[in-house]
N, C-alpha and C positions, 0 to 999 in steps of 0.2 A: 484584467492584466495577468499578466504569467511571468512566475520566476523558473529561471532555469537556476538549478541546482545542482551543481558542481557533484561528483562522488566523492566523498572526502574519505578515511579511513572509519573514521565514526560512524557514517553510515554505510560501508561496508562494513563494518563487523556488525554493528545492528538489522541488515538486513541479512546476513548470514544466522544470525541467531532467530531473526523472525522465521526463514525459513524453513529450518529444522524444528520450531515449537510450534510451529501452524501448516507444515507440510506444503508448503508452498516453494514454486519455480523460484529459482534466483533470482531471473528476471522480476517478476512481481513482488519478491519480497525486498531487491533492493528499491523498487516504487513505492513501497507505502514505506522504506525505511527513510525515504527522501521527503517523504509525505510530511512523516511525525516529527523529524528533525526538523521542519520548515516549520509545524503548528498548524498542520490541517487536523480537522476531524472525520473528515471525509476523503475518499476515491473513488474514482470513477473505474471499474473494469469487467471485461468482459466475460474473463474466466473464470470468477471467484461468483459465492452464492451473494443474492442483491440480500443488504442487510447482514451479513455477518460483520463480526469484529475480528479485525487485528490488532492487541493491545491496544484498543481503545480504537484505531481508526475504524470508520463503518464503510464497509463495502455499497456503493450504489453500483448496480448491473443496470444499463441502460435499457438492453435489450430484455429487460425479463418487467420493467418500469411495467403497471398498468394504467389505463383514460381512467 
């Protein structure tokens, strides 16, 4: 199932903050700021390293995945 997640102000200022403390696009950091607000531990993305953390979310990169 999939929630869509509204942008609310709380996660815009939280992904503004993730973005300047982890150096990440606005775009991506209001995604995982929607991520944590929700109660993921995980994302999916393509442009970030597979296995990093943001505040606790972990990056999975599909395209870096090994068999």
């Amino acid at each position: 199932m999939l929630d869509v997640v509204p942008l609310t102000v709380a996660i815009h200022d939280r992904g503004l903050q993730l973005a300047g403390r982890h150096q990440l696009s606005t775009y991506q950091a209001m995604i995982d700021a929607a991520a944590l607000e929700s109660g993921c531990d995980s994302v999916y993305s393509e442009d970030l390293q597979n296995g990093m953390s943001v505040a606790g979310l972990t990056v999975i990169n599909p395209l870096k995945l090994t068999d």
